[in-house]
VEXDREN-2710 file (C-alpha; in Angstrom, 1 decimal):
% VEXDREN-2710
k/r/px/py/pz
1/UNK/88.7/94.6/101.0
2/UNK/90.4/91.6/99.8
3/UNK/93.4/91.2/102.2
4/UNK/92.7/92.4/105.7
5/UNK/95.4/92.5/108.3
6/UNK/94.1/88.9/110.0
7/UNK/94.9/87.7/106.4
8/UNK/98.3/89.0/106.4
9/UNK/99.2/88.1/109.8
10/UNK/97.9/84.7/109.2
11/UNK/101.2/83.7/107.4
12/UNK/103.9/82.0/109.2
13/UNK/106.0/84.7/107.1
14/UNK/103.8/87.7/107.3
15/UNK/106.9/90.3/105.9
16/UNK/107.7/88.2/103.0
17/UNK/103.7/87.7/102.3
18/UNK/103.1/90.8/102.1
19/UNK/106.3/91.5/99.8
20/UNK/105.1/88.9/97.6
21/UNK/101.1/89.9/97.8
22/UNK/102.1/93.8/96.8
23/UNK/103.9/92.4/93.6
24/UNK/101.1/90.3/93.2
25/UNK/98.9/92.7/93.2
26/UNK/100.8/95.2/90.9
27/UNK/101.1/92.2/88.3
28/UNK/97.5/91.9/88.6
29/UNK/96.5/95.6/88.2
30/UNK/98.7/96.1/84.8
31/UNK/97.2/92.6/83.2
32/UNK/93.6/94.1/84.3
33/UNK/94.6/97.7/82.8
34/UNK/96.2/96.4/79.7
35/UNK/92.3/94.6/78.4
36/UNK/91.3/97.9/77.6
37/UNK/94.0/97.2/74.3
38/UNK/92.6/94.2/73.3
39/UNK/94.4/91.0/71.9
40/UNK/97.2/92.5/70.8
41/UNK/100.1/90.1/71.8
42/UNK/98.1/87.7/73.4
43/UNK/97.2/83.9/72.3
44/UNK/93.6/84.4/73.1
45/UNK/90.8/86.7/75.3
46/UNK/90.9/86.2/78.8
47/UNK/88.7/88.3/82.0
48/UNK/91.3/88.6/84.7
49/UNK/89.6/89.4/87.9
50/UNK/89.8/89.6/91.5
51/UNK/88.8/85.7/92.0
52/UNK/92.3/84.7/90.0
53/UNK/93.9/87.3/92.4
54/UNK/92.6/86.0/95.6
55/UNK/93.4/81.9/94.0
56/UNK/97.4/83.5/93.8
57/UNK/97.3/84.9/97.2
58/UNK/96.1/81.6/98.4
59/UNK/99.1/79.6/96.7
60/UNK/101.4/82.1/97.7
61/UNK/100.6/81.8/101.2
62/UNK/100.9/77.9/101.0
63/UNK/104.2/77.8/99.9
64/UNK/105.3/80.3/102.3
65/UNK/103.6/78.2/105.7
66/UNK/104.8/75.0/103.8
67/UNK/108.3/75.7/103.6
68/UNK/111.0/76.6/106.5
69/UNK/113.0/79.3/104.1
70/UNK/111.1/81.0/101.4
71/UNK/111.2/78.8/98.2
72/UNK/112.0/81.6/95.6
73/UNK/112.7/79.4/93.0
74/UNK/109.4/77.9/92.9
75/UNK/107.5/81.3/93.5
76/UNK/109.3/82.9/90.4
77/UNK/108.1/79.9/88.6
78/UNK/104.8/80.2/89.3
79/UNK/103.9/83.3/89.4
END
């Protein structure tokens, strides 16, 4: 419900957004699955939700319209 295909196309780089959203995505999904562990490992408790998702998507699709070649330097950094 989060990312319809208006979203998607939106992007000046719609193939590389959606790339870049599905490993978003994915990244999300195993932070959100691994709470159900606890703290173990991390500095302190955290509530990962779809708001932090949708903030990512946002930044990712900056960068992407912002820049002429995908900056993957800068995306690997951030994200």
């Amino acid at each position: 419900d989060n990312f319809s295909p208006e979203t998607l196309e939106s992007c000046s780089k719609p193939n590389e957004m959606k790339a870049c959203l599905f490993s978003l995505c994915w990244f999300h999904a195993v932070v959100c699955g691994r709470r159900r562990f606890g703290q173990q490992g991390w500095s302190r408790k955290y509530s990962f939700n779809t708001g932090d998702l949708l903030i990512c998507s946002n930044v990712l699709q900056s960068y992407l319209d912002a820049n002429l070649i995908v900056p993957w330097d800068d995306l690997r950094y951030i994200f």
